[in-house]
C-alpha positions in Angstrom: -21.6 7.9 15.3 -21.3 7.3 11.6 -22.9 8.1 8.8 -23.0 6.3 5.6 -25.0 6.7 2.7 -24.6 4.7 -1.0 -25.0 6.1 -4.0 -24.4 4.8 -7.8 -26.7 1.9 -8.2 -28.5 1.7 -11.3 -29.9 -0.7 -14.1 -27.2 -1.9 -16.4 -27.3 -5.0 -18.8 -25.2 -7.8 -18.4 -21.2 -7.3 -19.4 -21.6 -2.9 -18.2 -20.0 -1.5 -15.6 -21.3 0.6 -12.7 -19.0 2.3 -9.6 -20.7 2.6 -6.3 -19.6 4.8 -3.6 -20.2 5.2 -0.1 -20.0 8.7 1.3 -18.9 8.7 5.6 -19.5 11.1 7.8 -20.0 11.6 11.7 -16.4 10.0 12.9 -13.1 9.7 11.6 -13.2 7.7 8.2 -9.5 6.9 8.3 -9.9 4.8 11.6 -12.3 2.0 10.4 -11.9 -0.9 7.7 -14.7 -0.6 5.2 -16.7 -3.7 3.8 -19.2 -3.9 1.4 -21.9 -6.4 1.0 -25.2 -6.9 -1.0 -28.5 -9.0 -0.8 -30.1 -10.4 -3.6 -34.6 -10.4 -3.2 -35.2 -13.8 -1.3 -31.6 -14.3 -0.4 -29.7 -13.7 3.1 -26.9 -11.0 3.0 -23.2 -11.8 1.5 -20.3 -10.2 1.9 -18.3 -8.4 -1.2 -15.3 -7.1 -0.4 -13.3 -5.6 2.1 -10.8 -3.2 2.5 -7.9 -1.7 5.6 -8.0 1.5 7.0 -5.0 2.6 5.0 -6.0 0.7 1.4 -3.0 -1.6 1.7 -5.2 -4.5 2.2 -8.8 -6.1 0.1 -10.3 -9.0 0.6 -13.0 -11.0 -2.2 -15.6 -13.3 -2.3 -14.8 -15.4 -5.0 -17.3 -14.8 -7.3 -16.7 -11.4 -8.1 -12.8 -11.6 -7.9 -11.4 -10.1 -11.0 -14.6 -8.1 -11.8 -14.9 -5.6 -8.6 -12.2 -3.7 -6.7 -13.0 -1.9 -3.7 -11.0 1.6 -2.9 -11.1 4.5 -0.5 -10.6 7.9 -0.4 -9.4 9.1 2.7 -9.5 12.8 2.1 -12.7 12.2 1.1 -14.4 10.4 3.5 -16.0 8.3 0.6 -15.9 4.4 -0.2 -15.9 3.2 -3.7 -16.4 -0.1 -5.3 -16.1 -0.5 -8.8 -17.7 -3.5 -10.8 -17.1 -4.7 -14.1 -18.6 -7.1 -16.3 -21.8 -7.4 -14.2 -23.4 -10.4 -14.3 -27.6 -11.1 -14.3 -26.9 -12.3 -10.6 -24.8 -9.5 -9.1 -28.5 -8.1 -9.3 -28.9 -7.0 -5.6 -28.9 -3.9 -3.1 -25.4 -3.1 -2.3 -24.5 -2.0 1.8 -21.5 -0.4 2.5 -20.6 -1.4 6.6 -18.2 1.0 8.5 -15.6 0.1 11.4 -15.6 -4.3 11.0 -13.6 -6.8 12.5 -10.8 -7.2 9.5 -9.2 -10.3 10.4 -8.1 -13.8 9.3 -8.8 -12.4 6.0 -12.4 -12.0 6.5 -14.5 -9.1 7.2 -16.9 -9.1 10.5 -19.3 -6.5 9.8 -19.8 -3.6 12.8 -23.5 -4.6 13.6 -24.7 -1.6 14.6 -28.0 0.2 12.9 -25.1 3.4 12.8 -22.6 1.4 10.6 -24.9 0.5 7.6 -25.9 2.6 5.1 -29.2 2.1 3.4 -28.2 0.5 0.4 -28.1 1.3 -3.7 -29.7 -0.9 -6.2 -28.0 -2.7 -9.1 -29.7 -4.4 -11.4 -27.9 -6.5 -14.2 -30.6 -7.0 -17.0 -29.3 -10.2 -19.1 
């Protein structure tokens, strides 16, 4: 089963930049699309970004389009996303989800209590 664990989170004011990563362990990182997702306190969930097995493909939600960019390093078992000019209301928990449904240009998370990790904090202070 996998592993995943987050790391990178922090408290950053509004226009900084932070890079989160997402370390993998337990299965072959190379044979899973990658997602990330966050939830804001008193809000469901969202979806991020997304990104292929091989890194050819990523996939937005709009409102951070421009401003993050999700990468992997397959030697390295690790997940990365980078965010720039952080905004008051990227203030959330990040996830990263291991071995989703990439399709249609969507990302279906993996559901599985295995293929979250346990989340970083960002907080954007305005």
């Amino acid at each position: 089963q996998v592993q995943l664990v987050e790391s990178g989170g922090g408290l950053v004011q509004a226009g900084g930049s932070l890079r989160l990563s997402c370390a993998a362990s337990g299965r072959t990182f190379i044979t899973y699309a990658m997602g990330w997702f966050r939830q804001a306190p008193g809000k469901e969930r969202e979806f991020v970004a997304a990104i292929s097995r091989s890194g050819g493909s990523t996939y937005y939600t709009d409102s951070v389009k421009g401003r993050f960019t999700i990468s992997r390093d397959n030697a390295k078992n690790t997940l990365y996303l980078q965010m720039n000019t952080l905004k008051p209301e990227d203030t959330a928990v990040y996830y990263c989800n291991a071995d989703g449904d990439l399709s249609g240009g969507y990302y279906h998370p993996n559901s599985g209590i295995h293929n979250w990790g346990k989340g970083t904090l960002v907080t954007v202070s305005s």
